[in-house]
C-alpha positions, 0 to 999 in steps of 0.5 A: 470388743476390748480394745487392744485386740490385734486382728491382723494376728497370723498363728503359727502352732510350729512355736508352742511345739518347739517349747514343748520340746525345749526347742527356742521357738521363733517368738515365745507363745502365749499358753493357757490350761483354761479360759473361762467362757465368761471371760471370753465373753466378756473380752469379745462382748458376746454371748455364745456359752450357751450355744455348747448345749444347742444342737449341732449348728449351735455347737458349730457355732460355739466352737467358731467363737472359741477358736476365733477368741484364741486367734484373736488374742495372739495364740497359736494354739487352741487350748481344748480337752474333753475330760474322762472324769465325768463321763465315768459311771458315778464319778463326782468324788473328786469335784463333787465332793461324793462318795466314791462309788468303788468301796472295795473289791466287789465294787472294783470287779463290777464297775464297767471298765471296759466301757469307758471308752465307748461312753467317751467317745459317743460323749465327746466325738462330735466336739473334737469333730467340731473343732476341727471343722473350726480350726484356722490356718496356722492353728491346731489344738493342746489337749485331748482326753483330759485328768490324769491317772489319779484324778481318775481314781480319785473320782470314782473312789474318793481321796479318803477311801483310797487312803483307807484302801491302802491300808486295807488291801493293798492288791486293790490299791494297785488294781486301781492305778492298774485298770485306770490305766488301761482305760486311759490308754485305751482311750488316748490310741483311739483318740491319736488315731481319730483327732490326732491330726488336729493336735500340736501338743497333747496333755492332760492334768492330773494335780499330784500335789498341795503346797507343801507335798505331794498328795499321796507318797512319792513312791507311790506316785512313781510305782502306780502313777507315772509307771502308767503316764509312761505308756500314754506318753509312749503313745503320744511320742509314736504318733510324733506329738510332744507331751505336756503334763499339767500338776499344780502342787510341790511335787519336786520330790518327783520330777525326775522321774516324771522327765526320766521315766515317763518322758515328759516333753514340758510341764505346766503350773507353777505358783510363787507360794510354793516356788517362782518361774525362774526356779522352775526354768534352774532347775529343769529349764535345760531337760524339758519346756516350761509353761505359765509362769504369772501366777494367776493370784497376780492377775486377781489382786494387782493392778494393771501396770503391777501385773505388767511390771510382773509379766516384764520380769518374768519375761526377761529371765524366761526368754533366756531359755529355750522351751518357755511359753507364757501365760498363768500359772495356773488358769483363768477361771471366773474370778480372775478380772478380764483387765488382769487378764487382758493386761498379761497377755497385752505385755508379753505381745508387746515384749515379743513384738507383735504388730 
């Protein structure tokens, strides 16, 4: 175990909501979209990744270091979503880099929609029930049914063939957005009502843009996409949950609806190529929660006294504000070194005053 770990640490997930709904919680949270396991392996110095694929007393057993991982490293909260991409039938486009397999509307009418959600659940149940069973006192999760509209309609039908859809037939173009949508909907009630209770924040990603712009128009994205987040968020907010959205990209051009229309509670990522923290925090700091903050390129290429250096300054403009929780801007995948890593988490528990 890397020392620096504090084990003594009670978690309250009451401080990741108040950010969330841009209230000032009482200390500022640590927030991660994503951790590796192999960091956390390497961080804890144990191997448990592979007890994901066991049977159900390794899965239980996974979920125990998981958790126990986060509570460890000062968070009040558990990061955990189980993505519907994947579980779609011949997804791949998007990650995968495949054909879509919706290349007009006789393959749109034939696709198994209506099955989606049952696909889902018989996937993921029994994880979202594990992790209940593993949760600590004082913790509850951020997540649920992971990608957002467009990534779903991206994966079933590839970026360039909806652009040539566009083109082509415009009722299709809409169908898409439409029938992605539904199922998602159909999806998030039933999720809410089952694992609901587990939750202190609900979320889910959907990357809406590159460094320059958005990766479709802006008017599209308004019309088709956040028209649909608004009926999930809806949901969200009856079941008193605050929503997070997570989209990496420049997509200024599209906030304000993203806070007016569909009634985000806070947003995530952010990286210094298209704009720092604090000018996410000027510009929106007093309408919704910010999340992230240290650009994950940070922790990759400076030192450990650099990227302290960087957390203390973020930090000095960023708890001036209310619904702030720190953490990468982005996500610590495999590359990101655990001493970078380790070395932004120590600093913000320092700054905030952890024992």
């Amino acid at each position: 175990m890397k020392e620096g770990i504090r084990l003594s640490f009670q978690p309250d997930y009451q401080h990741i909501v108040d950010a969330a709904y841009n209230h000032r919680p009482r200390r500022i949270p640590l927030y991660e979209h994503i951790i590796c396991t192999e960091i956390m392996e390497e961080i804890l110095g144990i191997s448990f990744g592979d007890l994901f694929n066991g049977d159900r007393a390794d899965r239980r057993e996974f979920f125990r270091y998981y958790v126990e991982f986060f509570k460890q490293m000062g968070y009040d909260t558990v990061s955990f979503e189980c993505c519907v991409g994947p579980i779609m039938p011949g997804s791949g486009a998007l990650g995968g880099h495949q054909p879509g397999v919706i290349r007009d509307r006789e393959d749109f009418l034939a696709y198994p929609w209506e099955d989606i959600p049952r696909l889902f659940f018989e996937g993921y149940g029994e994880d979202f029930e594990l992790l209940r069973e593993a949760m600590p006192l004082g913790m509850k999760a951020v997540g649920g049914p992971g990608n957002g509209i467009f990534e779903c309609v991206q994966d079933v039908v590839g970026f360039t063939q909806l652009c040539y859809i566009k083109a082509d037939d415009p009722d299709l173009y809409d169908d898409l957005f439409a029938a992605v949508g539904d199922m998602l909907v159909s999806i998030w009630q039933r999720f809410l009502q089952a694992y609901g209770d587990i939750y202190a924040v609900c979320r889910f990603g959907d990357d809406l843009g590159f460094r320059s712009a958005t990766l479709i128009s802006p008017q599209d994205i308004k019309a088709k996409v956040i028209s649909q987040y608004a009926r999930i968020v809806s949901m969200v907010h009856y079941f008193r949950k605050p929503f997070l959205l997570h989209s990496c990209g420049n997509i200024f051009e599209i906030m304000d609806e993203l806070i007016a229309v569909a009634k985000i509670d806070a947003k995530h990522s952010n990286e210094d190529a298209i704009a720092t923290f604090d000018v996410w925090l000027d510009r929106y700091g007093d309408q919704i929660g910010n999340f992230g903050g240290i650009d994950t390129d940070v922790l990759c290429q400076l030192g450990e006294n650099d990227i302290k250096e960087y957390v203390n300054k973020v930090y000095s403009y960023a708890s001036r504000d209310n619904g702030v929780a720190l953490g990468s801007g982005n996500s610590i995948p495999d590359y990101v070194p655990a001493s970078g890593y380790l070395a932004m988490v120590e600093a913000v528990r320092e700054l905030r005053g952890d024992g």
